[in-house]
C-alpha positions in Angstrom: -68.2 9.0 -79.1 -67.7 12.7 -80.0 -65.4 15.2 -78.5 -68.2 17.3 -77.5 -70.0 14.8 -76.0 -67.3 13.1 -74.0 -66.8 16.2 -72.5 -70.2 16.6 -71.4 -69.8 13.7 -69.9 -67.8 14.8 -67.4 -64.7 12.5 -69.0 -61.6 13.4 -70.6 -60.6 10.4 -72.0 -61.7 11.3 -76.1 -60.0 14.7 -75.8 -58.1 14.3 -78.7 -60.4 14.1 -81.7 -61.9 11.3 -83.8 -58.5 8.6 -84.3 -58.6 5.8 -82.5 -57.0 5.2 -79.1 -54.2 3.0 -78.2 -54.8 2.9 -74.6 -58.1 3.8 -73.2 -57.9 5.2 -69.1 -61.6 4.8 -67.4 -61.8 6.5 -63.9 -58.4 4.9 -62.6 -58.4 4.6 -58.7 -55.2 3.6 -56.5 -54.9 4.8 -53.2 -52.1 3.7 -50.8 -53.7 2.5 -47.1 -51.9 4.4 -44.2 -50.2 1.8 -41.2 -49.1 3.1 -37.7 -46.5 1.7 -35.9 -47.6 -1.2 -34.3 -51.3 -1.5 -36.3 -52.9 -2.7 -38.7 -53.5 -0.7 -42.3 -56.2 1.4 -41.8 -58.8 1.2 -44.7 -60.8 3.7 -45.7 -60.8 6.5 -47.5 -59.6 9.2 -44.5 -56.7 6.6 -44.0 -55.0 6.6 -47.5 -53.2 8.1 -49.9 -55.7 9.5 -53.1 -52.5 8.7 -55.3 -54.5 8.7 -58.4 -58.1 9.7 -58.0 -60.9 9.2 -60.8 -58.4 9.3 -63.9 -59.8 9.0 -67.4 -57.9 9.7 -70.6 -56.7 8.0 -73.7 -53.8 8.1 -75.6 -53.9 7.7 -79.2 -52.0 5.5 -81.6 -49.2 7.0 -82.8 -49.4 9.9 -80.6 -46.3 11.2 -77.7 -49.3 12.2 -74.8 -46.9 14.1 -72.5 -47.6 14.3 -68.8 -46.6 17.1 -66.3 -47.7 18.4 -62.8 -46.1 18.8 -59.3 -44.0 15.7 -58.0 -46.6 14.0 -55.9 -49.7 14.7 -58.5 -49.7 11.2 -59.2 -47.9 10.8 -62.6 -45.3 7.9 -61.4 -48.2 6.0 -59.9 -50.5 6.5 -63.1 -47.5 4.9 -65.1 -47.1 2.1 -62.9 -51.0 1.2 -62.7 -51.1 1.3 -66.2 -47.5 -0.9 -66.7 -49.8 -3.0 -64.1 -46.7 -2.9 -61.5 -49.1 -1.8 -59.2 -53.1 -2.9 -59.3 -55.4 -0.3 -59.5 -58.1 -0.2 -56.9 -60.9 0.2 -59.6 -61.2 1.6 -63.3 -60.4 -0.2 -66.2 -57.4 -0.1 -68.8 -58.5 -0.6 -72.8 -55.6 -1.5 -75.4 -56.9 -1.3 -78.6 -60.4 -2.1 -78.0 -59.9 -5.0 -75.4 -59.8 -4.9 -71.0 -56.5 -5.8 -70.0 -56.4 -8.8 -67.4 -59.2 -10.0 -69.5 -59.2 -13.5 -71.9 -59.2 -11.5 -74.5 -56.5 -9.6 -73.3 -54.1 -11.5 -70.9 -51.4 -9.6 -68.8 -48.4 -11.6 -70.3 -50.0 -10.7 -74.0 -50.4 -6.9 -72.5 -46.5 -6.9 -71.6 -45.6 -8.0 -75.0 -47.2 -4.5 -76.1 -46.2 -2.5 -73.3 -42.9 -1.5 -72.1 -41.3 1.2 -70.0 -38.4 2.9 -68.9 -37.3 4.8 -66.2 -35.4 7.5 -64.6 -32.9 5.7 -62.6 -30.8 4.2 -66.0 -28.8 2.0 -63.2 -31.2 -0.1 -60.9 -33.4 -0.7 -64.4 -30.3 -3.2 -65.2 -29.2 -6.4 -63.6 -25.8 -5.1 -62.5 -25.2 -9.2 -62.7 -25.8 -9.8 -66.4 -24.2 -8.0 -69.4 -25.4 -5.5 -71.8 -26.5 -8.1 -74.3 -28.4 -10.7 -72.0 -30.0 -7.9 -70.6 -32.0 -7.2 -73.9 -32.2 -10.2 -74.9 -34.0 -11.8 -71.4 -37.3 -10.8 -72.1 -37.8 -12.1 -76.1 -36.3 -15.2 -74.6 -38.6 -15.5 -71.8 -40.8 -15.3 -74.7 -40.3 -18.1 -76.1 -38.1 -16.8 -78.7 -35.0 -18.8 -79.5 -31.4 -17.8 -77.6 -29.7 -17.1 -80.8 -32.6 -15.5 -82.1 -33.0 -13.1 -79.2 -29.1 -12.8 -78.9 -29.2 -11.0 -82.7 -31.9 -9.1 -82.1 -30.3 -7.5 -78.5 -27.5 -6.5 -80.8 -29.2 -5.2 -83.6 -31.3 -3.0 -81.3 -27.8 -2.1 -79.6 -26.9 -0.4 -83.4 -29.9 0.7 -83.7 -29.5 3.5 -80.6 -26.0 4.1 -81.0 -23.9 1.6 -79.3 -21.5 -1.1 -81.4 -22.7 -4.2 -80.5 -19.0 -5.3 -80.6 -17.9 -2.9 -78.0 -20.7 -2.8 -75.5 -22.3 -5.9 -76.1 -20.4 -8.2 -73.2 -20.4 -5.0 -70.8 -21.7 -4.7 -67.2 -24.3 -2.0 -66.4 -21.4 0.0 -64.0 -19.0 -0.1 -67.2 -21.3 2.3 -68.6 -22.2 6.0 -68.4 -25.5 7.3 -67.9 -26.3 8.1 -71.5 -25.6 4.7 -72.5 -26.9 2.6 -69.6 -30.1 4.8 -70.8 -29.9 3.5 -74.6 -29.7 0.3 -73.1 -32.7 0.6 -71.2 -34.8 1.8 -74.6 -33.3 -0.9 -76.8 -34.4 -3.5 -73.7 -38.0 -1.6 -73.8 -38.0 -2.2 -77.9 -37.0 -6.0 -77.5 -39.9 -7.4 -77.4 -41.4 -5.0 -80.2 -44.1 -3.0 -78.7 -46.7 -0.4 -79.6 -46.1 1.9 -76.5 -43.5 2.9 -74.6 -43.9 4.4 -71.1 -40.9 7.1 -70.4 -41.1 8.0 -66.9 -38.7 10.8 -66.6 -36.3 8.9 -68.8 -34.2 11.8 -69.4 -34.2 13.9 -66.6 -30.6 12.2 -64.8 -28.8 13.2 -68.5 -26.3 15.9 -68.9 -28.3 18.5 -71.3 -25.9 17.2 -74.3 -26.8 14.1 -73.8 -30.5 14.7 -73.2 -30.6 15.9 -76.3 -29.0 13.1 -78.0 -31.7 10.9 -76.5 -35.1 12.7 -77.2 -33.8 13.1 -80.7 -33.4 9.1 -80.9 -36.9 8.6 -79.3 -38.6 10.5 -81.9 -36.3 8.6 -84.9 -37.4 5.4 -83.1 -41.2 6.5 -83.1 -41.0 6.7 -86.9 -39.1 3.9 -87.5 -41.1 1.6 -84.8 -44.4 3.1 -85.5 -44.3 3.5 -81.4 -47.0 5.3 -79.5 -45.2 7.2 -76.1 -46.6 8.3 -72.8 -43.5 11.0 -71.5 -43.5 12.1 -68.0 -41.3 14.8 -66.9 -41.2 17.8 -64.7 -39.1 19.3 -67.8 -41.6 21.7 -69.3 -39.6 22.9 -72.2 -38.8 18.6 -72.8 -42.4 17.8 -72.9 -43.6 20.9 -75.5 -40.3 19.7 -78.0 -41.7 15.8 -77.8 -45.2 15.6 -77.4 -48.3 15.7 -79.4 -50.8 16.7 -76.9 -50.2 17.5 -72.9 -52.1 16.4 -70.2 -51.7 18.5 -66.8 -52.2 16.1 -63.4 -52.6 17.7 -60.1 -53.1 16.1 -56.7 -54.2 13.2 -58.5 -56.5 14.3 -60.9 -57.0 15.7 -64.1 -57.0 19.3 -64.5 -56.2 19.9 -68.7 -55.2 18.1 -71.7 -55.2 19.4 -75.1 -52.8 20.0 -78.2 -49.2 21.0 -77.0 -49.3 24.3 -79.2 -52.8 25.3 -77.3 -51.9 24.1 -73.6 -49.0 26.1 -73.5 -49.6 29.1 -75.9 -53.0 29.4 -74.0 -53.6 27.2 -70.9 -57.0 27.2 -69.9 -56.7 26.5 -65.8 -54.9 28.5 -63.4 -52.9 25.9 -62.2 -51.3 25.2 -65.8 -51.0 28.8 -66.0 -48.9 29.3 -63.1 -47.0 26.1 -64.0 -46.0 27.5 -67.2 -45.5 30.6 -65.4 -42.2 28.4 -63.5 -40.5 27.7 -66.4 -36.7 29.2 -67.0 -36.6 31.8 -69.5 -33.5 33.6 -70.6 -35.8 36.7 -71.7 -35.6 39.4 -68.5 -38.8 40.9 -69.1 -40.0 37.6 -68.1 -38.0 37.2 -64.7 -40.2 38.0 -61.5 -39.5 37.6 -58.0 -43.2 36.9 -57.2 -43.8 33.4 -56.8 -46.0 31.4 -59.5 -47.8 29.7 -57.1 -48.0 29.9 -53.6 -48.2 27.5 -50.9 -47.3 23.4 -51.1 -49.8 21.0 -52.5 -52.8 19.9 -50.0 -52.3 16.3 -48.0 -53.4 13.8 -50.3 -54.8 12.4 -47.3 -57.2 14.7 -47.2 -57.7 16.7 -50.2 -60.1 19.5 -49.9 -63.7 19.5 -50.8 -64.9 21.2 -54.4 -62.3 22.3 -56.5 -58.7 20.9 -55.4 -56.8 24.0 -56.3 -58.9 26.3 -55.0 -56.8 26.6 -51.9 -54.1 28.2 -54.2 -55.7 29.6 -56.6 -56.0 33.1 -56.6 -59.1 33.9 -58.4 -61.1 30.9 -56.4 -64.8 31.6 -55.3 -67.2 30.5 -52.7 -68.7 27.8 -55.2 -65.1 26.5 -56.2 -65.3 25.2 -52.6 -68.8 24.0 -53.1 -68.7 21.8 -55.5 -66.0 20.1 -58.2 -65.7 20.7 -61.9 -66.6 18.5 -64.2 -64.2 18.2 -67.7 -65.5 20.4 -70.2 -64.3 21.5 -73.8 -62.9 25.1 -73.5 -61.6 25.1 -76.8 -61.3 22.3 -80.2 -59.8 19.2 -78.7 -58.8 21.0 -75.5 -60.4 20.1 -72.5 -60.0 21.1 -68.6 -61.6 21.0 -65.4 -62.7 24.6 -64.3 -65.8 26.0 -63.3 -65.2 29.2 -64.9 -65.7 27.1 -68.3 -68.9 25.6 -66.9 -72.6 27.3 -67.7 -74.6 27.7 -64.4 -72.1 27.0 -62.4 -72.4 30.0 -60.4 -68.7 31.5 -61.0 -67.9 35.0 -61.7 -65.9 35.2 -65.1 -66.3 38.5 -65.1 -64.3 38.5 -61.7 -61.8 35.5 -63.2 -60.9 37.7 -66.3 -60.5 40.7 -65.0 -57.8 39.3 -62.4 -56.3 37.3 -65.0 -55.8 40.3 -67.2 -54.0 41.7 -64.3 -51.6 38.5 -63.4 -50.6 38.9 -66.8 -50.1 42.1 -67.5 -47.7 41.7 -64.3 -46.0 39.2 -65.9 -45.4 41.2 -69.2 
């Protein structure tokens, strides 16, 4: 399917250009049923939480597809539905070409190709077992031989810094952060997969240290051939590691495109004023207005039309009306926006001429 006409579709998921997707995302549902003390979980959609809502996008082989929004947008859930830690409601996951949970594509044979890991370097480790069995657990579970998985934990312990005679026979509390993190990436690469999930996995790191990591991540992706999903609320972390961005926001979709064009010229408001948060050691960029104003709606109840219209400063009467579909605002750059929509009934005039004056504002 082309770009242009999986945008007209109303689906992000081929954003990206003509290669060929690793993972495939089709209108992935999970919402979270409410319970009151002393009743039952109420069902139905006024009595849960829209974690993720309608989610479509792929990620392509060999790509980093970073992922960034407020905390609560739904980018922690997304990664656990797609690890399968959590079911989804509905929607379907694709790797390479075949339906996970399906014969073709069992979850064990999934799991083999899929790993993550996560922010907290400390409860990812079983403070009971060393360093070494901790790597090697998961090749033996399977089914490769002790000794065999033994060598390969401490080859992969080389392999992201740490000398396998040193750290080896070591207990998860024995270690700092940094390296209880290289653990947890040399336990995700154990079992030699094609993607790696990074939820936040550097965000708990000393800024040294962070550094040291995200360089090893991308030495790693060449040397592994690894295809990464990177979540973090770092904005300046995603743009150095990723390939193309994709912008979540109260469960939803809002823009994905090329790094370069997403942040050197975000098509939505909301990525615009979350770019707009971002620390900059240039004054002429320091303001003491706000970026955005207001907390995120109840998922509970998210509002009709357009999500963000309820913080969006140049929102109309239609954005309230009615909710955008994905369309291509530029090459390989998709968002969901009824200003980029034809007859949709919004004023770009109106939208340009305030945007023109945001900026100018904001130097």
């Amino acid at each position: 399917m082309s770009l242009s006409a999986s945008l007209l579709n109303q689906d992000p998921r081929d954003v990206g250009g003509p290669r060929q997707p690793l993972l495939g995302v089709r209108q992935l549902l999970k919402h979270f049923p409410l319970k009151q003390q002393g009743l039952p979980l109420l069902r139905g959609p006024a009595h849960a939480v829209r974690a993720v809502d309608g989610v479509s996008f792929d990620i392509m082989k060999g790509e980093t597809l970073g992922v960034v929004g407020e905390s609560g947008c739904g980018k922690s859930t997304t990664a656990r539905v797609l690890m399968q830690l959590i079911e989804q409601d509905s929607g379907e996951l694709v790797f390479d070409g075949q339906t996970v949970g399906s014969r073709a594509m069992p979850l064990r044979q999934f799991r083999r190709q899929a790993q993550m890991v996560f922010q907290d370097s400390y409860s990812s480790l079983n403070p009971r077992m060393t360093i070494e069995d901790s790597i090697a657990f998961a090749p033996t579970v399977h089914g490769l031989p002790a000794r065999e998985a033994i060598a390969r934990a401490r080859s992969l312990l080389a392999r992201v810094g740490l000398q396998p005679e040193r750290f080896a026979g070591r207990y998860p509390h024995e270690l700092s952060g940094g390296q209880r993190q290289r653990v947890n990436i040399a336990r995700a690469l154990a079992l030699e997969p094609r993607l790696v999930i990074l939820d936040e996995a550097v965000s708990a790191l000393d800024k040294s240290v962070e550094a040291q990591v995200l360089n090893l991540l991308l030495d790693l992706k060449q040397e592994f051939g690894l295809t990464y999903l990177f979540i973090s609320h770092d904005l300046n972390v995603v743009r150095f590691i990723s390939d193309r961005v994709l912008v979540m926001y109260l469960g939803q979709v809002v823009e994905v495109g090329p790094a370069e064009q997403v942040f050197d010229a975000p098509r939505h408001p909301y990525t615009r004023a979350l770019l707009r948060s971002m620390p900059s050691m240039d004054p002429s960029r320091r303001t003491e207005e706000a970026p955005l104003a207001g907390d995120p709606p109840n998922p509970i109840n998210p509002p009709p039309g357009c999500r963000f219209h309820t913080r969006c400063q140049f929102a109309q009467p239609v954005c309230q009306q009615r909710a955008p579909t994905f369309v291509e605002a530029a090459p390989e750059h998709g968002v969901a926006c009824l200003r980029y929509e034809a007859g949709s009934g919004y004023d770009d005039a109106g939208f340009e001429a305030g945007m023109l004056n945001k900026e100018l504002q904001h130097g």
